[in-house]
MIGU-270661 format. One line per field, with one value per residue (C-alpha): x, y negated, z; residue in three letters. Coordinates in pm, 1 decimal, padded with zeros to 6 digits. Layout:
residues N
east (X|...)
north (Y|...)
up (Z|...)
resn (ALA|...)
END
This chain:
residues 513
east (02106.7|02361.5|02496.1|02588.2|02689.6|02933.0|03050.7|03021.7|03283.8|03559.4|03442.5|03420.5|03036.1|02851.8|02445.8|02329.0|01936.8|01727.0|01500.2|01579.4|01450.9|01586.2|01433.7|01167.6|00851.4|00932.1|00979.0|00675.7|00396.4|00399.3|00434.0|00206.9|00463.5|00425.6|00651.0|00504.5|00707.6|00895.7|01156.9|01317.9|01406.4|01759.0|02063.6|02038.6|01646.2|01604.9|01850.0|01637.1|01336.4|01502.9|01572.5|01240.0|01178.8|01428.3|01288.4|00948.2|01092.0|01103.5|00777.9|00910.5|00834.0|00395.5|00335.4|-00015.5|-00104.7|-00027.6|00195.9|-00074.5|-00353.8|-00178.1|-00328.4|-00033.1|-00169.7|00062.7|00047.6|-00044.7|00174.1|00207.9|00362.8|00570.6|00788.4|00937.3|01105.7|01288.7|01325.7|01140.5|00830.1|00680.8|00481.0|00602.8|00566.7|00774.9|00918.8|01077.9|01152.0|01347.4|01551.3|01634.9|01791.4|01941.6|02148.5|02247.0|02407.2|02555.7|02721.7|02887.3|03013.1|02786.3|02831.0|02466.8|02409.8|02041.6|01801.2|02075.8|01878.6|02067.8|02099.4|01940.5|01979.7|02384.7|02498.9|02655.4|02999.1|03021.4|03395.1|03405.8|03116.5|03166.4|03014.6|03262.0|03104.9|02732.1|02672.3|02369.6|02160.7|02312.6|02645.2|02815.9|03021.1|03067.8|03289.8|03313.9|03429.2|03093.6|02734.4|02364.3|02066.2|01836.4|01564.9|01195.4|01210.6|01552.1|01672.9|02074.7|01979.6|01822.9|02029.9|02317.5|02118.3|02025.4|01721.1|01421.5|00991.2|00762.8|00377.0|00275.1|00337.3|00135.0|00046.4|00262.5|00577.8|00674.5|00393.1|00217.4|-00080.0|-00126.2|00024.3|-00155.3|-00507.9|-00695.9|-01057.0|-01251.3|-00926.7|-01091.3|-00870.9|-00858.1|-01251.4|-01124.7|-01389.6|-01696.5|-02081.1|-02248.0|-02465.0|-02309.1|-02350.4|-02054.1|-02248.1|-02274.3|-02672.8|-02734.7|-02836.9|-02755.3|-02397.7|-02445.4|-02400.2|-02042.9|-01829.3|-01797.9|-01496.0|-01200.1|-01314.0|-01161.9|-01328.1|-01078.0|-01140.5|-00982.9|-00797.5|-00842.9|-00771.8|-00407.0|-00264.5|-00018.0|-00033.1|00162.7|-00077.5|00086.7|-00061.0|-00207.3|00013.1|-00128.9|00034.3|00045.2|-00137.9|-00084.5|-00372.4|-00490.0|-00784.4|-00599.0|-00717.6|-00367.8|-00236.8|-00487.7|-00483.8|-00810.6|-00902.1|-00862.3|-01022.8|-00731.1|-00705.1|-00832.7|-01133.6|-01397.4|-01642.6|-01773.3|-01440.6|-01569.9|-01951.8|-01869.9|-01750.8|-02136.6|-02272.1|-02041.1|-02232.8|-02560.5|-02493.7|-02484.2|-02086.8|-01975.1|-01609.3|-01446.9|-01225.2|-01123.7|-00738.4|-00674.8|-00372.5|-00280.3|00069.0|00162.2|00071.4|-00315.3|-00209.7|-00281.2|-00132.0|-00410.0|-00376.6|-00623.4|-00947.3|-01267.0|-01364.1|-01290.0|-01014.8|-00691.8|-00549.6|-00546.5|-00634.8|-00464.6|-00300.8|00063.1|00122.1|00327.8|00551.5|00849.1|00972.4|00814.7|01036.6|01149.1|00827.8|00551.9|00645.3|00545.2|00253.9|00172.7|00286.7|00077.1|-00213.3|-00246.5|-00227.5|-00489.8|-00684.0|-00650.4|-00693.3|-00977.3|-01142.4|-01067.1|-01254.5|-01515.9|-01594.5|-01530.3|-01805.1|-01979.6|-02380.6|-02454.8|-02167.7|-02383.4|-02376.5|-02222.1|-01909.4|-01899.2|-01919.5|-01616.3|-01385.9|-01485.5|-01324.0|-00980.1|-00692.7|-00368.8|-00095.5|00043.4|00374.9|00483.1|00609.7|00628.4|00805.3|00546.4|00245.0|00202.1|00157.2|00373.5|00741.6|00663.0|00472.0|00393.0|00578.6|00454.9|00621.6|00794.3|01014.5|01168.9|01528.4|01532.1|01846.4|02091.2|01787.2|01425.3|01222.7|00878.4|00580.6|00708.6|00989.8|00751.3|00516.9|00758.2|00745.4|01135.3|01386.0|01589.0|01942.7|02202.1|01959.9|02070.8|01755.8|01383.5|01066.3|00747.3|00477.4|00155.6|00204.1|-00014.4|-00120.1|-00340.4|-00549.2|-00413.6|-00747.4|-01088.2|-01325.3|-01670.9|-01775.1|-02014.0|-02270.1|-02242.5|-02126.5|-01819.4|-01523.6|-01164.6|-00887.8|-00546.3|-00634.9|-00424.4|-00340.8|-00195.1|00008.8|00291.3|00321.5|00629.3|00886.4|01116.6|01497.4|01521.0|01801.3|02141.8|02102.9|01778.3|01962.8|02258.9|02225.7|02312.5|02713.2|02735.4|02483.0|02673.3|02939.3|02971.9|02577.1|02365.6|01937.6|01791.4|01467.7|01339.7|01473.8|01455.6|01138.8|00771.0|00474.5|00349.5|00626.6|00712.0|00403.0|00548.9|00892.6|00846.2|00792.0|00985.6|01181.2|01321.7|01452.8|01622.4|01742.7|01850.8|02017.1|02263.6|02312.8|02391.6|02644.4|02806.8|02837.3|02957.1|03275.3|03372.5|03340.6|03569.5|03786.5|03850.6|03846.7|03562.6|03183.6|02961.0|02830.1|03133.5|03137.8|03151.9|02888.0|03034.0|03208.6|02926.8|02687.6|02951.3|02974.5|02578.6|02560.8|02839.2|02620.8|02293.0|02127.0|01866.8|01907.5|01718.9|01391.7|01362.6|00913.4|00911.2|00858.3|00511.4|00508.2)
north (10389.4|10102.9|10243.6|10591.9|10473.2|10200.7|10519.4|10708.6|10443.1|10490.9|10226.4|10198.2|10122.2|10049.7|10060.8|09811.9|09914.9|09775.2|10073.4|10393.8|10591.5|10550.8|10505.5|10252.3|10297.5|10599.1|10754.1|10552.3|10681.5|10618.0|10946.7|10915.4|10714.2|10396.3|10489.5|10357.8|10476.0|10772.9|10761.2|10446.0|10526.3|10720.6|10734.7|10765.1|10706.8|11010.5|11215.8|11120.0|11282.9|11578.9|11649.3|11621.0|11873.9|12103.5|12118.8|12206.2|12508.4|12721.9|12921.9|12774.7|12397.8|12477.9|12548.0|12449.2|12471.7|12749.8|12540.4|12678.7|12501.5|12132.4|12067.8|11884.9|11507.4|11193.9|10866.6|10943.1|11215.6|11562.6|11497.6|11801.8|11795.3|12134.5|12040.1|11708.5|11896.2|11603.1|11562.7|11250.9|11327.0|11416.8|11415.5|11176.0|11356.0|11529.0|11218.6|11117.0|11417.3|11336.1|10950.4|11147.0|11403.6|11168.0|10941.3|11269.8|11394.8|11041.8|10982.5|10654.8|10512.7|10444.8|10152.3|10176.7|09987.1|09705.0|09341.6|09036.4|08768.6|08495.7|08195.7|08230.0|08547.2|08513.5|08382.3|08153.7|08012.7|07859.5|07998.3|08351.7|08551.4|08676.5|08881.3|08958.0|09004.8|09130.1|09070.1|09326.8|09184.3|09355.4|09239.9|09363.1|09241.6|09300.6|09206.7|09230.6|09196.3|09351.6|09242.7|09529.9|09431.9|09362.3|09030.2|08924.8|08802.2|08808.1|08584.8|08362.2|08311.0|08265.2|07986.2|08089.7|07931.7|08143.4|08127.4|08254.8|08263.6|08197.8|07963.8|07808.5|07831.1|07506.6|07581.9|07843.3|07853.2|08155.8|08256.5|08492.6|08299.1|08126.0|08110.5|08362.2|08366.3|08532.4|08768.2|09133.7|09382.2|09681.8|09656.6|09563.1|09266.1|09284.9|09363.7|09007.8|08872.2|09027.5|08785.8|08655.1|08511.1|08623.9|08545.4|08648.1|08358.1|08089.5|07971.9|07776.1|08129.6|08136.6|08344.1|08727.2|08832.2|08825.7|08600.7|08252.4|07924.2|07735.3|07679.6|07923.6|07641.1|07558.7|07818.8|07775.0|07636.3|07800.2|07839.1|07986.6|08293.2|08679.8|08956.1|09220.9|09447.3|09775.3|10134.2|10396.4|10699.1|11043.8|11250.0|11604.2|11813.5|12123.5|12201.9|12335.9|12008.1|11765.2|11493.5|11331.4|10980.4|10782.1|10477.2|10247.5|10003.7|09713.8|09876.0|09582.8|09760.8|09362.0|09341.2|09589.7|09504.2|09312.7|09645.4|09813.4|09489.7|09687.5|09982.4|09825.0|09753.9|10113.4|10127.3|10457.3|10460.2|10519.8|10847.5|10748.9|10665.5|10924.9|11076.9|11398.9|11510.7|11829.6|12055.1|11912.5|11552.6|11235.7|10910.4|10702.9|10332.5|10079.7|10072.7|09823.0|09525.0|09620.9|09907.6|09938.2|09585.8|09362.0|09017.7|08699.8|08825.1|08865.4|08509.0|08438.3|08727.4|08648.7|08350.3|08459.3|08552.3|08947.3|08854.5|08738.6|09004.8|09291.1|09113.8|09125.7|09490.0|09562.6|09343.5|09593.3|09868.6|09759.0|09702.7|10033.8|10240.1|10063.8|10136.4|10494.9|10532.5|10307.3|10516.6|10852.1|10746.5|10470.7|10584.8|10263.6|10370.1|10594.6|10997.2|11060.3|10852.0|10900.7|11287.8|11329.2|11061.8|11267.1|11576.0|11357.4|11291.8|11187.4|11485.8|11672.5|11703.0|11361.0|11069.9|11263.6|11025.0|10779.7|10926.3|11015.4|10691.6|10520.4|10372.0|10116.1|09835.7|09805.5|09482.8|09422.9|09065.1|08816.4|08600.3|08598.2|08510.2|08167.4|08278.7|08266.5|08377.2|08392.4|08686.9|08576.4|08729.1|08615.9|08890.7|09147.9|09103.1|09096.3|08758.0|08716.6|08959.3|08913.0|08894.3|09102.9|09429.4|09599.7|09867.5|09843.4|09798.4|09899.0|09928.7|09643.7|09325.1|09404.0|09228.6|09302.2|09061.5|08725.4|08585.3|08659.6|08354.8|08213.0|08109.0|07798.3|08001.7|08118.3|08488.4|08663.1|08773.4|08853.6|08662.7|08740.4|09107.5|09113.5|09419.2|09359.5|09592.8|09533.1|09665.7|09868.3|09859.9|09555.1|09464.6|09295.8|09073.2|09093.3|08725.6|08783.6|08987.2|08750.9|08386.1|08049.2|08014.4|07707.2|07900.3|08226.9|08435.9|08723.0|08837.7|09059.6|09123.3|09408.5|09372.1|08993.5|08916.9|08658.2|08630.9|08448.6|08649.9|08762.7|08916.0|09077.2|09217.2|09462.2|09470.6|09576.5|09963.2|10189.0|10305.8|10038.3|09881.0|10259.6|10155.2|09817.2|09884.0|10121.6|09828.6|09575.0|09810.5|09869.7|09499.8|09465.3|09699.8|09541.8|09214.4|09279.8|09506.5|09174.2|08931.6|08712.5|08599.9|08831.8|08571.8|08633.4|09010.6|09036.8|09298.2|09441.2|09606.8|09636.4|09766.8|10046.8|10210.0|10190.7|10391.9|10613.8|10633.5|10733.7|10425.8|10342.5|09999.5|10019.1|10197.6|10354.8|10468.2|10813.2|10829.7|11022.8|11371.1)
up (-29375.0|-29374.1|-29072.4|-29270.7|-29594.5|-29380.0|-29271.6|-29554.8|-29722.0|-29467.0|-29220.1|-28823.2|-28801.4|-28477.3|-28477.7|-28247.7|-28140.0|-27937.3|-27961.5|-27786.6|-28086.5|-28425.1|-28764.4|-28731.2|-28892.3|-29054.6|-28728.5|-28607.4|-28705.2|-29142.7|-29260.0|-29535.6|-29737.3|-29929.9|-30243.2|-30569.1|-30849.2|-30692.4|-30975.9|-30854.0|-30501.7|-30487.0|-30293.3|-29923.4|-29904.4|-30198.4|-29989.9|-29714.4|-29832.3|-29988.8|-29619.5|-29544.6|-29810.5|-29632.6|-29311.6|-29449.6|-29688.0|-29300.6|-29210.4|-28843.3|-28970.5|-29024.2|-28627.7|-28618.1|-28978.0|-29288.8|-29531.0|-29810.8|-29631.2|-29638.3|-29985.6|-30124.1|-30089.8|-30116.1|-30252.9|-30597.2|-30654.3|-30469.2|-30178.0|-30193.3|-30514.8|-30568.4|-30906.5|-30761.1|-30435.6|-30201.5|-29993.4|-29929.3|-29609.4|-29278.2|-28910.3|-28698.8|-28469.6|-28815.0|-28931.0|-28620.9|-28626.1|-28962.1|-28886.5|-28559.4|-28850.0|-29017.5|-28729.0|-28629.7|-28915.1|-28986.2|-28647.7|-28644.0|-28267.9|-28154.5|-27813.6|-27758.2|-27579.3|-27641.1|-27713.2|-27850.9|-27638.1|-27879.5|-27691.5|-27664.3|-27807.6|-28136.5|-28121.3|-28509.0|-28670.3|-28990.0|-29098.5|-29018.9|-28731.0|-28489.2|-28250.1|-28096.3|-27739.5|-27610.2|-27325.5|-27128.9|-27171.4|-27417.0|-27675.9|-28073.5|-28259.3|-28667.1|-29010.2|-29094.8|-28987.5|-29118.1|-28961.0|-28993.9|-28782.7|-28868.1|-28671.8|-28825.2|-28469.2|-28581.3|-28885.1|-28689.1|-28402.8|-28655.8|-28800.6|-29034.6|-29271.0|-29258.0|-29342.1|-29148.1|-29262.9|-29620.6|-29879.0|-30084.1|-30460.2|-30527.1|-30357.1|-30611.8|-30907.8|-30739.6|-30872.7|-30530.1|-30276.6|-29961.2|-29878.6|-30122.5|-30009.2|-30298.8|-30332.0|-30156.9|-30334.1|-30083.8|-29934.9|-29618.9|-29577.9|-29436.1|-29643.0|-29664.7|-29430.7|-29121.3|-28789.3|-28601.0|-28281.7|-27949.7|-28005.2|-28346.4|-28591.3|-28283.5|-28328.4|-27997.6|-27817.4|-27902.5|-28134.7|-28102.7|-27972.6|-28254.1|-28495.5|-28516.2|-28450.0|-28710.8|-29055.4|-29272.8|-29506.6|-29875.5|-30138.5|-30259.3|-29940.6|-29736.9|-29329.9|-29081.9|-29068.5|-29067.1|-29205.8|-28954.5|-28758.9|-28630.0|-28461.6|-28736.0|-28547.2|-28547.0|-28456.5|-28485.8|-28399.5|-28308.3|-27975.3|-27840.0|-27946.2|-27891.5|-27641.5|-27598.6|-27634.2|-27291.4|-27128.2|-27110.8|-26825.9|-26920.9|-27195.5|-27266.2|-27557.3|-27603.5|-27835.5|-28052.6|-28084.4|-28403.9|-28525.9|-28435.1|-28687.2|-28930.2|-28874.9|-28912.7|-29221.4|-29324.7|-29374.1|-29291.4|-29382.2|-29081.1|-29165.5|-29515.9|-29412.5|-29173.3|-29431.5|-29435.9|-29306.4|-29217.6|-28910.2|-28929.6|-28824.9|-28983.7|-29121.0|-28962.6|-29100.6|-29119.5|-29332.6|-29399.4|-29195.5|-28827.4|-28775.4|-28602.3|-28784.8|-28510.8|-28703.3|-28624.8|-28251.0|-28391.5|-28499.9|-28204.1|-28256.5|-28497.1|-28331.0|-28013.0|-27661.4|-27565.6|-27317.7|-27559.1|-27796.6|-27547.4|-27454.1|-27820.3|-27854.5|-27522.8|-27648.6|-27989.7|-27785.2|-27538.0|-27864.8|-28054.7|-27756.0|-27648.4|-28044.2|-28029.5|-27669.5|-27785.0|-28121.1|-27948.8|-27623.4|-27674.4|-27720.0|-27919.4|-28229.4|-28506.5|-28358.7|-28683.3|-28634.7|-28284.7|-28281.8|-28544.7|-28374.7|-28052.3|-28246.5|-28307.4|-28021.7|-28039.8|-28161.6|-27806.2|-27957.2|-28119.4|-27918.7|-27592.3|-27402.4|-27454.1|-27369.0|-27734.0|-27853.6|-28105.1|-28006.5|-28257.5|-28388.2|-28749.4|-28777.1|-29147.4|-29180.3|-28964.0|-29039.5|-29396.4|-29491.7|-29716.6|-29914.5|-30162.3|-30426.2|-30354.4|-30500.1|-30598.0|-30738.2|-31082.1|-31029.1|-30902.0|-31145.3|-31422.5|-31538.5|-31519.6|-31464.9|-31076.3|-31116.4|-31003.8|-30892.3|-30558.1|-30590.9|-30746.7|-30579.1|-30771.9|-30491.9|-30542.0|-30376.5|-30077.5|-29783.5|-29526.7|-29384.6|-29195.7|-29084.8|-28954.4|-28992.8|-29017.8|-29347.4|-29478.3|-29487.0|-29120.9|-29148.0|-29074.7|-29326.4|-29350.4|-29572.0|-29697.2|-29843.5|-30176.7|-30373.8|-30761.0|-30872.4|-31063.8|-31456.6|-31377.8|-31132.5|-31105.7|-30911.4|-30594.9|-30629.1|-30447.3|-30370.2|-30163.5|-29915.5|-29864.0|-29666.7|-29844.6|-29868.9|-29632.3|-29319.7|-29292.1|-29511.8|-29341.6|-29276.8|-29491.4|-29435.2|-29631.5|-29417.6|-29387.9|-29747.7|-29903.5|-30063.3|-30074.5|-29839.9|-30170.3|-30263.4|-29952.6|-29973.1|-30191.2|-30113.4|-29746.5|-29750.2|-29559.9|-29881.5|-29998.4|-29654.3|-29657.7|-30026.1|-29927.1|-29608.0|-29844.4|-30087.1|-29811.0|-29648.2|-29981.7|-30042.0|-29651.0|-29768.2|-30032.5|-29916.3|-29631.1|-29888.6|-30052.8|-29781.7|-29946.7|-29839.6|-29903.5|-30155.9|-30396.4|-30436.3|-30801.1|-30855.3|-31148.4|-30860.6|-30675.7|-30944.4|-31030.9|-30673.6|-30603.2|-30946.4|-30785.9|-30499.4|-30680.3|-30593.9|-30921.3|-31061.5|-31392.2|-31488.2|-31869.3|-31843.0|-31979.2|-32303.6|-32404.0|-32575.3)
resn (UNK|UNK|UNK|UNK|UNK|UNK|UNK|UNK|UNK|UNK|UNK|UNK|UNK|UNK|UNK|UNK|UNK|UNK|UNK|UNK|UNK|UNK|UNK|UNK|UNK|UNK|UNK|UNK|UNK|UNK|UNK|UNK|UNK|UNK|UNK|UNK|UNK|UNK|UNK|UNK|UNK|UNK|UNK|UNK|UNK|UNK|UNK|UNK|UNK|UNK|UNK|UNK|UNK|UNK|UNK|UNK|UNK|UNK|UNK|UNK|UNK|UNK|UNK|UNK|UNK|UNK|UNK|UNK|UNK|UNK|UNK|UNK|UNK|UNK|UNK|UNK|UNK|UNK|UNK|UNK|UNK|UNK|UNK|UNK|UNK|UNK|UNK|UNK|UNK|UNK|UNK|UNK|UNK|UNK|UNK|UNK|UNK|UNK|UNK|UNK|UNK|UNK|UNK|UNK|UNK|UNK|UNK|UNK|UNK|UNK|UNK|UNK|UNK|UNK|UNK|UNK|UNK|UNK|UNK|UNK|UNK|UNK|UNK|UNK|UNK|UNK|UNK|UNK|UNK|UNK|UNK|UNK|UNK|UNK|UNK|UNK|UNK|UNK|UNK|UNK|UNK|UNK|UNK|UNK|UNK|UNK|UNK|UNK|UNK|UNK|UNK|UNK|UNK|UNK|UNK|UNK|UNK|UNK|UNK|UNK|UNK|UNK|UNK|UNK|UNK|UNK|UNK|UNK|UNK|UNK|UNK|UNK|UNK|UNK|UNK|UNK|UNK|UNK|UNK|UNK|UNK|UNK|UNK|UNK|UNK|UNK|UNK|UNK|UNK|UNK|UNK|UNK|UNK|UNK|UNK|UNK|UNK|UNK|UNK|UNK|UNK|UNK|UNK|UNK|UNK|UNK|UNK|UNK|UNK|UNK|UNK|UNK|UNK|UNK|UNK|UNK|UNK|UNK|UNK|UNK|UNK|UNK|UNK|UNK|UNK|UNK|UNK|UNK|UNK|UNK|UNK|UNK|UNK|UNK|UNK|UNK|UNK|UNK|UNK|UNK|UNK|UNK|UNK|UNK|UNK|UNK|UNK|UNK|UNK|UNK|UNK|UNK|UNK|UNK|UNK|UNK|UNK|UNK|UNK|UNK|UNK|UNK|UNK|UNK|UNK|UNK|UNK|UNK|UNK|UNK|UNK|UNK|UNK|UNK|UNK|UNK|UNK|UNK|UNK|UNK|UNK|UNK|UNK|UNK|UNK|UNK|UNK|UNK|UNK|UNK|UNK|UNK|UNK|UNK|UNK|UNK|UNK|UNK|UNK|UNK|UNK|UNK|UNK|UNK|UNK|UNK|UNK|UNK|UNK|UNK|UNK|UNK|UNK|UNK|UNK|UNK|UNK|UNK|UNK|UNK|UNK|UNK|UNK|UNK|UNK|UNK|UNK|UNK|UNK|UNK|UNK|UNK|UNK|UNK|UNK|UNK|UNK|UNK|UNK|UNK|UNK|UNK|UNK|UNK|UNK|UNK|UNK|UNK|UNK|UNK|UNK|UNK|UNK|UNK|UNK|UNK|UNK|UNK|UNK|UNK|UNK|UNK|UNK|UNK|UNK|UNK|UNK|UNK|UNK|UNK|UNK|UNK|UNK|UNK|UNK|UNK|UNK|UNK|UNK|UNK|UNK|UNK|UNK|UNK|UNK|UNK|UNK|UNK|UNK|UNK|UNK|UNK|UNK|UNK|UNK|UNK|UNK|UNK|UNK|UNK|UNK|UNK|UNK|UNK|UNK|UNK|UNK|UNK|UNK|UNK|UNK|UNK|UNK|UNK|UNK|UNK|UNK|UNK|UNK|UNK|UNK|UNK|UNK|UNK|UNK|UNK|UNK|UNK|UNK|UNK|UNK|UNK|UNK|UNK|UNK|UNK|UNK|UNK|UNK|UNK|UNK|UNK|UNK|UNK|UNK|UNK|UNK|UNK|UNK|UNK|UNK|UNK|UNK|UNK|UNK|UNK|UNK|UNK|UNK|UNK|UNK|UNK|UNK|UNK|UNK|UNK|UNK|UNK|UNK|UNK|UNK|UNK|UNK|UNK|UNK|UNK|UNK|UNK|UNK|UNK|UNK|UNK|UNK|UNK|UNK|UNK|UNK|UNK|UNK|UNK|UNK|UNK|UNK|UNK|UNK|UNK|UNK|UNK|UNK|UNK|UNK|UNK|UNK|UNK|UNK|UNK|UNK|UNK|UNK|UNK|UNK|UNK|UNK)
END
């Protein structure tokens, strides 16, 4: 999105990927969308999903399902809006061709599969970045950069200040932030009482796999801990475009008995987030105590090499292949579960060059931009107002969980599940996507923001990065219109052209009838 509206503003724009598909998550897998208040996300991420809503008007677009029979499901709202002429849900392969239009039609040159070189390539004078070279060898060179990644590797390699982890309740006067215990907002924790030894009730046995031996830290205090990551699935059971569950290489069903405790218990959740998108395929996200989150594997990954991060990436997938198999086969999960997951496989016709598994992890936080401004909780919650607004967030302040631990009492639980939602929709402030003056003046990050883990909590969906990428590009033009840092655009300026550009700033609730 900052790519086309560079574009879109008369610019020479280069997107830099080190993917070979475009569009992230929202071509990843998340097609059940994370939107909040619908009625704050315009420009280019409205016209986004109006193009969604285009491609789904053709009888050609509901292949392996009648468009009658989708039953109209979103995240609180009906995914298809006729009136506002969007939909809210969609498959990725849909999605990708989407991002791929739009690089298309705006003449957007695309290098894929092209990696910084982090150790020595960006080229710095007088505070300004003069080029990026990659690890392939070549060379960009701009008036302006936007680091658009989940892992923020640009900002950081231009020195950028960054967080990574969570703070706690001191640093900023969070009520939320850092270790939150007694906070299970989503039911993603586990029933009481449920063992976490190898040898039930003898803690000399050893720890079940994926549980942590360390203490979990005092309430309040913050750690270096990440929320969950996880691959969005899409599955289906249409039989012509079903691809069964598979015994991946390295399948050990010991790193899933804690999940049969689960079952013990009598918890029979498993199904309740596979989401609806269309065709008969699924959204399939996480849900209760053991699912697809991988818990406490991804905290090398922000700061972590090209290498450790794909044996991260490879270790989730190891993981959530290995759960599927073991839930679709193994004769000691309930027949219930184990005959319906038996029914589910991964959709034939989405990510074909990748053995229909997702091109993308669901990077949910790395590192996090400490910037010009810092949006907090207070902002989101609407304790103060953020200055200078570049776009609105509204979705609840959500984490997933960061831990899995033993408690005093000697059972198993999760930590770091928060969900408050905010009273109404708030700004995110131009300052949070900007570096301080004196690090780098020619940089903008509408991903890793500035902002507190609790905040970003809410901040990060797929939306609003699509919102924020549009505002950062704007800001990139007239920066370099001006010849100034993009710390000094006067956003007068700035305010006037995102209006121009349909981009929502302010939020009037309807009034009642």
């Amino acid at each position: 999105m900052a790519a086309v509206q560079a574009s879109r503003m008369g610019r020479s724009v280069v997107l830099v990927a080190p993917e070979r598909h475009l569009g992230g998550l929202s071509a990843g897998g998340l097609g059940f969308t994370d939107t909040g208040n619908k009625a704050v996300i315009g420009g280019l991420a409205r016209e986004f999903h109006q193009r969604i809503w285009e491609h789904y008007q053709s009888p050609d677009a509901w292949r392996w399902q009648e468009r009658a029979a989708y039953g109209n499901r979103g995240q609180g709202t009906p995914a298809m809006d006729g009136e506002q002429r969007t939909m809210w849900t969609f498959e990725p392969h849909v999605a990708e061709q989407v991002f791929e239009d739009l690089v298309a039609e705006h003449n957007v040159a695309v290098r894929r599969d092209a990696w910084l070189d982090r150790e020595h390539g960006v080229a710095l004078q007088d505070g300004r970045i003069r080029s990026i070279t990659t690890v392939s060898g070549s060379t960009f060179a701009g008036a302006a950069f936007i680091d658009a990644t989940y892992e923020g590797d640009l900002m950081a390699a231009a020195g950028v200040s960054y967080r990574v982890g969570r703070e706690g309740t001191a640093k900023f006067g969070e009520e939320w932030a850092g270790v939150q215990k007694d906070a299970r907002h989503h039911g993603h924790n586990f029933p009481d009482g449920v063992d976490p030894y190898l040898v039930p009730g003898d803690p000399s046995s050893g720890l079940l796999p994926r549980i942590s031996p360390e203490p979990p830290g005092e309430d309040g205090r913050g750690d270096r801990r990440l929320q969950a990551y996880c691959f969005r699935l899409c599955l289906t059971k249409v039989p012509e475009n079903h691809v069964p569950f598979t015994r991946p290489d390295a399948y050990d069903p010991q790193q899933y008995e804690l999940l049969l405790r689960v079952f013990d218990t009598g918890w029979r959740e498993t199904f309740r987030k596979f989401d609806p998108i269309p065709n008969a395929k699924t959204d399939t996200n996480n849900h209760g105590p053991f699912s697809t989150d991988n818990i406490g594997m991804n905290y090398a990954y922000p700061a972590g090499s090209y290498a450790v991060r794909e044996q991260i990436v490879q270790e989730h997938t190891g993981y959530q292949q290995g759960l599927l198999y073991f839930m679709a086969n193994d004769p000691r999960v309930p027949s219930d579960i184990r005959a319906e997951c038996a029914e589910w496989g991964l959709a034939r016709d989405e990510f074909t060059d990748n053995g229909n598994w997702p091109h993308q992890l669901y990077v949910r936080e790395a590192r996090r931009m400490a910037g010009a401004f810092v949006m907090t909780e207070h902002e989101c919650l609407a304790k103060r107002e953020a200055p200078e607004p570049v776009g609105m967030g509204s979705y609840a302040l959500d984490s997933h969980n960061v831990q899995r631990y033993v408690t005093d009492d000697g059972f198993v639980q999760n930590e770091g599940d928060i969900g408050v939602k905010p009273l109404r929709p708030y700004g995110i402030a131009y300052g949070s996507l900007t570096p301080k003056r004196e690090e780098v003046q020619n940089l903008l990050v509408p991903v890793c923001v500035s902002s507190t883990h609790i905040a970003y909590g809410s901040i990060r969906m797929e939306p609003v990065f699509m919102i924020l990428g549009q505002s950062a590009a704007t800001a990139a033009v007239i920066a370099d219109q001006h010849g100034i840092p993009v710390q000094d655009v006067d956003y007068a300026e700035l305010r006037a052209r995102l209006n121009q550009d349909g981009q929502v700033l302010t939020y009037t609730p309807p009034q009642p009838a």
